[in-house]
C-alpha positions, 0 to 999 in steps of 0.5 A, spaced: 269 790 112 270 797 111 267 800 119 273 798 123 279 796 122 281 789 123 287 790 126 284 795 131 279 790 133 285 785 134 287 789 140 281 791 142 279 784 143 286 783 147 283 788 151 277 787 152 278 779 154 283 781 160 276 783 164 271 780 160 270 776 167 268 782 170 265 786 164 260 780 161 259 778 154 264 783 148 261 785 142 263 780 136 268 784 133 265 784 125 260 789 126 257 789 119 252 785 115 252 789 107 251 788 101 257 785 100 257 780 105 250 778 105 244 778 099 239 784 102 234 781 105 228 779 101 221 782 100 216 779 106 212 777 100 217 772 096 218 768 104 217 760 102 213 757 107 217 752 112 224 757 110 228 758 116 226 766 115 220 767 118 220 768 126 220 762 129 224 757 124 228 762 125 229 762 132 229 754 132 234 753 127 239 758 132 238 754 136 239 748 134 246 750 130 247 753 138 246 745 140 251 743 134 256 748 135 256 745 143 262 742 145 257 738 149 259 734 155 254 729 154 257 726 149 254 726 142 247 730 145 250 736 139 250 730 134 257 733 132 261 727 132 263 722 137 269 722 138 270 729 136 275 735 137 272 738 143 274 739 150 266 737 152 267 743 157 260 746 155 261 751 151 262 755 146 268 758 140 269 764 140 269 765 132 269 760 128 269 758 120 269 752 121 261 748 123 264 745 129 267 746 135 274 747 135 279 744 139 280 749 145 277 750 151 271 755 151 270 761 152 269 763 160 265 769 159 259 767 153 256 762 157 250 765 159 249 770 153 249 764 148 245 759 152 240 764 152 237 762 146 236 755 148 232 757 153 227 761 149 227 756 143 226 752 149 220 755 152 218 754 145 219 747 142 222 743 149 225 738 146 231 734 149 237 736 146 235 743 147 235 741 154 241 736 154 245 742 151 242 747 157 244 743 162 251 742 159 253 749 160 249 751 166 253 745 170 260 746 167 258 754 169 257 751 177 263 746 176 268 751 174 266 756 180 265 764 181 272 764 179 272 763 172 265 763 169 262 769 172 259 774 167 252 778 169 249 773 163 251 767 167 247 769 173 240 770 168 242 764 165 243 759 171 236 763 175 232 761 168 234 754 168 233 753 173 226 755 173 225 749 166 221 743 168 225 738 168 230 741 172 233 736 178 236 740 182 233 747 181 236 749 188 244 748 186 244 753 179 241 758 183 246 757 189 251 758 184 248 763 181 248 767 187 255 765 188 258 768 182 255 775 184 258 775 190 265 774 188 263 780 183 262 784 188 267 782 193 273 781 188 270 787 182 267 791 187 269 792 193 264 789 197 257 794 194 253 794 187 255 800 186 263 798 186 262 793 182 259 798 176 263 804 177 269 797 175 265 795 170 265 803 168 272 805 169 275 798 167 272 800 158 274 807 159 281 804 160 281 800 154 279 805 151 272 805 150 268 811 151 262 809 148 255 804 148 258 798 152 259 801 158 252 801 159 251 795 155 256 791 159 253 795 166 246 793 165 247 785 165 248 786 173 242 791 174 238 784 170 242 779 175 240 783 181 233 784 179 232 777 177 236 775 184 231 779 187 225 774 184 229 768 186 231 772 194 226 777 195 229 778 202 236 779 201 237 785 198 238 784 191 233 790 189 237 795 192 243 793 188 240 792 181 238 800 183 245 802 186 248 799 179 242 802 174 244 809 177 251 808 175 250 807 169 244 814 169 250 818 172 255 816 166 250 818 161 245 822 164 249 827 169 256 828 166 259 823 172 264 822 169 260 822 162 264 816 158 257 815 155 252 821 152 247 818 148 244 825 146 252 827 145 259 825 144 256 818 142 250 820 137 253 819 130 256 815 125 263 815 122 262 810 115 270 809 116 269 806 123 275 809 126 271 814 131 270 809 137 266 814 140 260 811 136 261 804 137 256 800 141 252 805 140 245 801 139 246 796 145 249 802 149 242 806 149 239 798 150 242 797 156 240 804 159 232 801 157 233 794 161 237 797 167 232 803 168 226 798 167 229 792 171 231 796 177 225 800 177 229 806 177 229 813 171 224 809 168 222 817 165 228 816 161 225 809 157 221 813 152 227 817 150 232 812 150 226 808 145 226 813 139 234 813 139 233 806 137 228 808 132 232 812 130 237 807 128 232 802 124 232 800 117 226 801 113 227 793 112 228 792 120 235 792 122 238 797 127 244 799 126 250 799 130 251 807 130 246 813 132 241 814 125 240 809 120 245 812 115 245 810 107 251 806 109 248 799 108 254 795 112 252 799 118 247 794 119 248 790 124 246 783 127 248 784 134 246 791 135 239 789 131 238 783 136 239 787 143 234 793 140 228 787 139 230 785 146 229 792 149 223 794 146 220 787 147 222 786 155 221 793 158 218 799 153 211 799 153 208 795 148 205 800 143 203 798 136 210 802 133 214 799 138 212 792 136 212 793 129 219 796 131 220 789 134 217 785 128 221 788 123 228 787 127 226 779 128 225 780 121 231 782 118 234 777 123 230 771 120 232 774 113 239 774 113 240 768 117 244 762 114 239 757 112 243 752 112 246 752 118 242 756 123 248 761 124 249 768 122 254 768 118 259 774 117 263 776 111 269 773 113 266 766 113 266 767 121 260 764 126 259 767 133 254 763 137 255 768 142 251 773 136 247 766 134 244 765 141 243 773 142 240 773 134 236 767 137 232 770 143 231 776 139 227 771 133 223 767 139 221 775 141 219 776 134 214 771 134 212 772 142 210 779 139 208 778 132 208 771 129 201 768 127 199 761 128 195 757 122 193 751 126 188 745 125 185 741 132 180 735 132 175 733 138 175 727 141 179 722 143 184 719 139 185 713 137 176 713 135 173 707 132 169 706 126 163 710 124 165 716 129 164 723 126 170 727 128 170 735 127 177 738 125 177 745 126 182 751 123 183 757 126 187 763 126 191 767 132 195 773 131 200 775 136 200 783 138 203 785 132 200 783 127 196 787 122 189 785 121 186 780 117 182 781 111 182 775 107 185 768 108 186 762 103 188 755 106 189 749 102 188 743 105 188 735 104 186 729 108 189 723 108 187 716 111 180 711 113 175 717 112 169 719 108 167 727 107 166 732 101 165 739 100 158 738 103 162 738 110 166 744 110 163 749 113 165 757 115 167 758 122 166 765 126 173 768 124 168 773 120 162 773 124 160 781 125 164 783 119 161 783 111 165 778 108 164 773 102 166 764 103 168 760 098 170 753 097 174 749 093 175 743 090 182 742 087 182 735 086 187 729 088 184 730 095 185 737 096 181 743 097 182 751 098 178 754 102 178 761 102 174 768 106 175 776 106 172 781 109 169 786 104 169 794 104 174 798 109 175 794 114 182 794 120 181 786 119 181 781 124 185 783 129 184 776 134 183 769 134 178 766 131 176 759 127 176 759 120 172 753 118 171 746 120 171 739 116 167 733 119 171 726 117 167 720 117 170 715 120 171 709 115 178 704 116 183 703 120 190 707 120 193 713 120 188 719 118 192 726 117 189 733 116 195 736 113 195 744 111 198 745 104 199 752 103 196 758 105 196 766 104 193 771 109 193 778 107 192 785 112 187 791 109 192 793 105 193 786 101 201 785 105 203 778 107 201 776 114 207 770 114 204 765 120 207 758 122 202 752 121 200 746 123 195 740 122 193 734 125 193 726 125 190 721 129 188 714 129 182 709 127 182 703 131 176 700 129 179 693 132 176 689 139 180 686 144 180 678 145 175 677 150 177 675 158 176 668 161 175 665 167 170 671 170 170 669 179 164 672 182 164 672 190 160 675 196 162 678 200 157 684 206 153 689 201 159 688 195 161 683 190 168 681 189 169 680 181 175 677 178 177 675 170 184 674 167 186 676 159 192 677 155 193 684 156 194 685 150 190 691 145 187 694 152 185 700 155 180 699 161 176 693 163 168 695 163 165 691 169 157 690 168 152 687 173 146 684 171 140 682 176 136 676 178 129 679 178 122 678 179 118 681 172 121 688 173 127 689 171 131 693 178 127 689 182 130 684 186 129 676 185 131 677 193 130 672 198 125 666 193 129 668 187 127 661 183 121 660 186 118 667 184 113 666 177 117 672 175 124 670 176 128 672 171 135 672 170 139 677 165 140 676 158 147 674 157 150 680 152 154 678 146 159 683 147 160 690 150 156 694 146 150 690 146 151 690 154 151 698 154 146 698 150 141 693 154 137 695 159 139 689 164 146 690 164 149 696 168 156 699 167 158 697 175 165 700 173 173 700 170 179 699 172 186 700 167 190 695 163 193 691 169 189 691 173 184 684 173 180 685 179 174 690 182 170 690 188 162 692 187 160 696 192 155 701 187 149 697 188 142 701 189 137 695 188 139 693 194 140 684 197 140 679 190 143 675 186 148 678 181 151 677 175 158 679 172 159 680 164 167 683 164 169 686 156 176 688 154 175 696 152 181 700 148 183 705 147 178 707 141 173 704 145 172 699 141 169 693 145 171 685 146 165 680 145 163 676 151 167 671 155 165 664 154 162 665 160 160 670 166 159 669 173 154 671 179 154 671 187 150 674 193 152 681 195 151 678 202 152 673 207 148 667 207 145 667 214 145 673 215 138 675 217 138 680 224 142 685 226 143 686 233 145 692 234 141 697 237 138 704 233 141 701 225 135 697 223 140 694 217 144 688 216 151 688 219 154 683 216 155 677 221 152 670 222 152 669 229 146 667 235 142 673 234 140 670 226 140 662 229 135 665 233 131 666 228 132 661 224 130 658 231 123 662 230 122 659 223 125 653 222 121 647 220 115 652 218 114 653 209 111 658 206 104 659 208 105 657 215 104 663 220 112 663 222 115 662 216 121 668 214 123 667 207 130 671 208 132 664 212 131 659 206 138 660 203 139 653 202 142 648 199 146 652 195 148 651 187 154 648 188 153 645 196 157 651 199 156 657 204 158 661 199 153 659 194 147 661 190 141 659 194 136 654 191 131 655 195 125 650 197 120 654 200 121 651 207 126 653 212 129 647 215 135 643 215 139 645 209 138 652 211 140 650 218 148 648 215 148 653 211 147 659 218 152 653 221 158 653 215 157 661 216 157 662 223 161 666 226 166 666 220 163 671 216 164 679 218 162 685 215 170 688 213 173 681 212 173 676 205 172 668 209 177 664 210 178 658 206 174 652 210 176 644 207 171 639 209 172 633 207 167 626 212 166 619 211 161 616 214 160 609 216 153 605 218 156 600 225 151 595 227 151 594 235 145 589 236 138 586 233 135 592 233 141 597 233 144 601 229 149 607 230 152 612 224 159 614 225 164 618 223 169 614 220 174 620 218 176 626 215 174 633 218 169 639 217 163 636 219 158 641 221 152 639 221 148 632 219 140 630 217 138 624 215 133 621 213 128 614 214 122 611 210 118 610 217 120 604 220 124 607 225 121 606 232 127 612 234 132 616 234 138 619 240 143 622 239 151 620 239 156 621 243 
């Protein structure tokens, strides 16, 4: 460290913490990242794929050491040990050689600042340790009140978080949040904004600080204010994020009082490090661009403000701390470097310097970080999570702004049956700062219950409307590499596009993994174009279901109650199919004569859930989910009949059960229900009452041929000698037909099922004289209605009593 001397930093620290409540995050005390500490970073060419120095492995590996680093309150989310020797207070050490937390408590003032990383690596791989962790600091934040953790990061911090899914109670981080910024400004600032910037202000030049983070320090409350605003747009918030940015602009730009002058004073280096007026320099000019463009004010002064900071960048991407990009290697620094990317990102408009000016620091950033633990590493041996979790965001913008995606889809539903063709396709996607494409190699293999060749790969439109050549490869071992450019002068690809697909035929069963193996992506100029890649798996389920048992038909007012059983086990969804009793064409119903009929015809039986999809007697009446064991069909356009029911266990491959060992049918009527008396409807209206015994009455004892015979009034007997029945019919209306109207007289309706009627008669023969004989009820219940029959030799019947 040959910048500052340490002793100098000790007690600048001591300064800086007796306000580092009102002030916000303090720079980490090690600013230097040189030859000496760190090897150089290595040429963008010599990356290795999946090494944490590319953008977004690097942003996932900071903030998994974030999550490690955690003396996390859920205890073991941060996988450090449980029991361990942190306080579970939800935050973070300071500095540390060590990679654990310490036994201490946190920090108050690097909560925010350092969580910050979390919720952009969040918002780019959302998993739950991730979430835990966010959520253990933001609640300790709310816990230890606007007293004590009360920085203008924690403000943004709780306003993110509590904008994540998942989030319960969103309300009450914002609530905090609010609460933090109003016991600033009442205990900082004299009850104003701008109070409160002129502390943080005066506050640094006390310590001795007449430099860049008087501005840095300012702007995370103009960002507080301006976030504040989103969440409370009628509270005034807008007006205070002005009233601080022009603190800020009046100390930097109008000579009051004139601590900071970035085209001044402030703009140099001194390789000693003993010039503090060059401290802080980069994140200084950083936080005048974020508090003018969050505050919508000297929004003039940004483009300026943007060429200061590309000024101090390294041809390899780092910023350094200082005005310039002196031949100083040590003058990199990993906390300036990462404030200047989140400038440039958030609020300078995204021209193709500024992004490459953005790509380049994620890079540096990417390139130096430790590999393996996630964290920046300083040449003490010392970790800051605080400079991890602002290197975090900075890597998650680089591959926001830059990153390029190699990835594999595949259509169709997952898990897929035997047989099926499934299409992968790879495709490319730059982001806004990638060069263009000229030219691409993608090695890839399969693995798995699939059948393809060469023959089924075949270019995508990546390249379509430029001159370029194609060419496949067979590797052998099951690997392939498929390769393109485009030919001649050309600005490359410059947006999404498919690179080729591969047609799998399904063959057996298991896991099938289309995994990309390696890949070069080159721009005009023949420079790496670095991508974060992808492929992808699914299942072949080429196993049926068992069948279900026990199918149940019942009637019911122009529908069919269906019901079956089943293990459950294996399935998706149950397919119901209807089959027809017609009259020689299938769709014309058998109604009302079915077996009587020349051409009744009952619908085949199918022998499993294929055979009924593709038959022209069956119709997919519905499905309902796993679980669920009963339908109601209501879709019938063939109007009254006699339908059957075929239920087949589906999973979720689609693969079809065979049959149930036996189906089941009923009416989607009432029997007896012939007439509907209400006035203007014409239909049926789903009662038996006097209306349809009068016409029964009409017909009764008539036969087909007879004048008066009405067909839709022989209903009886049925199958199985019940009202709920198939009809049997005969031809002639007579007695069993009357029962039948009688069991379902005002019982039926047209919205409710039937009760349940028990009967059960004996009857007995009494002799009462010579010549008489009287049929008694001898017992039991029900009886509804009687005809008997004779040979002839009764000379007369009466009726009882």
């Amino acid at each position: 460290m040959n910048k500052i001397n340490f002793t100098i930093l000790t007690l600048a620290l001591m300064l800086v913490a007796s306000i580092a409540g009102a002030a916000g995050p303090v720079a980490a005390p090690e600013q230097s990242v040189g030859d000496a500490v760190r090897e150089a970073a290595p040429p963008a060419a010599d990356k290795a794929l999946g090494d944490p120095t590319d953008w977004l492995a690097s942003c996932l590996a900071g903030a998994d050491y974030l999550v490690y680093m955690q003396a996390d309150i859920t205890e073991d989310n941060a996988g450090n040990g449980d029991p361990d020797q942190d306080l579970e207070d939800g935050g973070w050490d300071w500095a540390t050689a060590a990679f654990e937390h310490g036994p201490g408590a946190s920090p108050n003032n690097i909560y925010g600042a350092t969580a910050a990383g979390l919720v952009q690596a969040y918002l780019l791989d959302p998993t739950a340790a991730r979430f835990t962790a966010m959520k253990d600091a933001a609640d300790n934040i709310v816990a230890e009140g606007p007293t004590v953790i009360r920085t203008g990061s924690d403000i943004l911090f709780l306003c993110d978080f509590a904008d994540l899914p998942g989030v319960v109670d969103p309300a009450a981080y914002r609530t905090a949040a609010v609460a933090i910024w109003d016991d600033r400004i009442a205990t900082n600032g004299a009850g104003s904004a701008t109070g409160l910037a002129e502390y943080i202000r005066d506050g640094r030049f006390g310590q001795g600080y007449s430099n860049g983070i008087i501005p840095w320090d300012i702007s995370f409350y103009a960002l507080a204010a301006a976030r504040l605003h989103v969440v409370f747009p009628l509270d005034g918030y807008d007006t205070a994020a002005i009233d601080i940015a022009n603190v800020a602009w009046e100390d930097s730009f109008n000579s009051n009082p004139g601590y900071f002058d970035p085209y001044g004073v402030n703009q140099g280096w001194d390789p000693t490090g003993a010039n503090s007026d060059y401290w802080w320099y980069t994140i200084g000019v950083s936080g005048l661009i974020r508090a003018f463009e969050a505050a919508g004010v000297h929004t003039g002064e940004i483009p300026g403000l943007a060429t200061l900071l590309l000024d101090s960048q390294y041809a390899d991407g780092a910023f350094s701390d200082s005005y310039g990009a002196p031949t100083d290697e040590n003058n990199r620094d990993w906390q300036d470097t990462a404030y200047c990317v989140m400038a440039l990102y958030e609020s300078v408009a995204p021209t193709g310097t500024i992004l490459d000016a953005v790509r380049g620091g994620a890079t540096w950033l990417a390139a130096t970080q430790d590999v393996g633990s996630g964290a920046w590493v300083y040449g003490s041996g010392n970790h800051y999570p605080e400079v991890a979790g602002e290197c975090t965001v900075a890597a998650a913008y680089g591959w926001l702004a830059a990153g390029a995606t190699v990835g594999a889809a595949v259509d169709g539903s997952d898990p897929v049956t035997c047989g099926e063709v499934k299409t992968v396709t790879v495709s490319y996607a730059p982001g806004d700062a990638t060069p263009g494409l000229r030219g691409y190699e993608v090695v890839f293999q399969v693995t798995g219950g699939v059948l393809f060749d060469l023959d089924d790969v075949d270019e995508g439109l990546a390249f379509d409307g430029f001159t370029s050549t194609y060419y496949e490869v067979d590797v052998g071992g099951g690997v392939y590499s498929i390769n393109g450019s485009i030919l001649g002068a050309t600005p490359g690809l410059l947006t999404a596009g498919d690179l080729f697909t591969v047609e799998l035929t399904t063959d057996s069963e298991g896991l099938v993994e289309f995994e990309i193996l390696s890949y070069n992506l080159r721009d005009p100029d023949n420079t790496a174009i670095f991508a974060d890649i992808s492929g992808v798996s699914f299942t072949i389920d080429c196993t049926a279901s068992n069948a279900v048992f026990d199918i149940a038909a019942a009637p019911a007012h122009e529908k069919v109650a269906v019901s079956w059983d089943h293990d459950g086990l294996d399935v998706a969804t149950y397919a119901v199919f209807r089959g027809l009793w017609y009259d020689s064409a299938t769709g014309d119903s058998a109604y009302p004569e079915y077996d009587d009929l020349a051409g009744s015809t009952i619908p085949t039986r199918p022998a499993d859930y294929a055979a009924a999809a593709a038959s022209a007697e069956w119709e997919l009446a519905g499905t309902v989910a796993a679980g669920t064991l009963v339908f109601t069909d209501t879709g019938m356009t063939t109007g009254r009949g006699v339908y059957y029911y075929e239920v087949f266990a589906v999973d979720a491959a689609l693969n079809g059960s065979l049959a149930a060992a036996a189906n089941d049918r009923a009416t989607n009527y009432w029997l007896g229900d012939v007439v509907d008396h209400t006035p203007l409807d014409g239909g049926y209206d789903g009662l038996v009452d006097i209306y349809d015994v009068t016409a029964l009455g009409d017909s009764f004892g008539e036969c087909d041929g007879d004048d008066d015979y009405n067909d839709e009034c022989d209903v009886g007997p049925t199958d199985d000698w019940s009202r709920l029945g198939i009809p049997t019919t005969d031809s002639c209306v007579d007695f069993e037909d009357l029962i039948v109207f009688a069991m379902n007289f005002g019982v039926v309706t047209a919205t409710k099922d039937l009760p349940v009627i028990d009967a059960t008669v004996n009857l007995a023969w009494v002799r009462v004289d010579e010549t008489h004989w009287a049929l008694e009820l001898a017992g039991g219940q029900g009886l509804l209605g009687l005809r008997v029959q004779t040979d002839g030799a009764v000379r007369g019947v009466s009726a009882g009593e």
